[in-house]
C-alpha positions, -999 to +999 in steps of 0.1 A: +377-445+019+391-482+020+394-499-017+410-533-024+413-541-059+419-579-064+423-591-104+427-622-122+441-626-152+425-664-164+420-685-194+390-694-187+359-675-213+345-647-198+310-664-197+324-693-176+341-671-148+306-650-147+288-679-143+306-692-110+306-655-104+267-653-102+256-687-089+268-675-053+248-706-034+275-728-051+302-709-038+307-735-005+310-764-032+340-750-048+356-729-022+369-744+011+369-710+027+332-705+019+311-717+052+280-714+038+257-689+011+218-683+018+195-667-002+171-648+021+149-631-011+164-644-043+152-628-078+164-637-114+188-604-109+200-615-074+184-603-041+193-606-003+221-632+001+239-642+037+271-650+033+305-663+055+339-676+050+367-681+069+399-661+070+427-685+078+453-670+101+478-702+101+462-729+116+432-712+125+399-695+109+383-667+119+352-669+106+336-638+092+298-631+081+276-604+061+242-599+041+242-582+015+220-563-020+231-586-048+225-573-085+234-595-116+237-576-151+246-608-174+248-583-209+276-567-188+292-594-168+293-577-136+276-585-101+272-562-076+267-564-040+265-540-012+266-548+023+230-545+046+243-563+077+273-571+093+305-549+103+312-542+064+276-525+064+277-502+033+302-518+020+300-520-022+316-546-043+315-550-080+328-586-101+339-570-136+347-598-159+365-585-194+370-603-224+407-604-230+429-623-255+428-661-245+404-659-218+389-631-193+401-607-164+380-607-137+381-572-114+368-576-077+362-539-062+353-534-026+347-496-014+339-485+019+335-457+046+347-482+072+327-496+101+307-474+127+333-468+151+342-431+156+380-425+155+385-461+151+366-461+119+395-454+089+420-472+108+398-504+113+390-501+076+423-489+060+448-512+081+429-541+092+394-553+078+405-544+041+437-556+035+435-582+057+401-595+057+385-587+024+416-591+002+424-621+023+393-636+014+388-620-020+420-635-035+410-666-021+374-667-036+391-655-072+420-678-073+395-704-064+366-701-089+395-694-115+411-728-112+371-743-113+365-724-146+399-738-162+388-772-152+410-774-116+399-776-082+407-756-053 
């Protein structure tokens, strides 16, 4: 199974970070990477959300797109997500946010069997789409919404 683990350590409060966190549509706003966030079916706990960014290889993006299951649980400062179309189909992700002495740490898991691909499957996942693409992009989107929370830009 592939699993990235991408943390943040920020001073921000925990209820600031989980805020960002949550509000997804805004995500384009304060990320550059972020090409665009759509609610398909929203509820007050999440729903179906579309989402792309780009994956800067030097001078060039690749851009890269899913939809996924959002679920927000505010009494436990966590979102999760798992993945209902695109090439990281089944994919599950959980946003942790912990209290910690002068701010929060922020945990970003992504688990997953790997695309549909026969033997190509594990290698795909293991060696290229999740250290390269979603801990590319996952370091991004936390480094980014930390320095919002603390009052910076991206």
């Amino acid at each position: 199974m592939m699993r990235t683990v991408d943390l943040l350590q920020t001073s921000a409060a925990p209820e600031a970070i989980f805020t960002l966190a949550a509000d997804v549509e805004q995500w384009p706003r304060h990320l550059r990477h972020y090409r665009y966030v759509r609610f398909t079916e929203k509820t007050a706990q999440g729903g179906i959300v579309a989402m792309s960014a780009n994956r800067p290889f030097g001078p060039v993006n690749w851009p890269t797109w899913w939809t996924s299951e959002m679920r927000i649980d505010r009494s436990a400062l966590t979102v999760h997500y798992k993945h209902i179309k695109g090439v990281t189909t089944g994919m599950t992700v959980e946003w942790k946010i912990e209290r910690t002495t002068g701010g929060a740490l922020v945990t970003l898991l992504h688990e997953w069997e790997g695309p549909r691909w026969g033997p190509l499957r594990r290698p795909a996942a293991e060696w290229v789409i999740g250290p390269v693409f979603v801990h590319g992009i996952a370091s991004r989107t936390l480094k980014g919404l930390g320095l919002v929370a603390e009052g910076h830009r991206d």
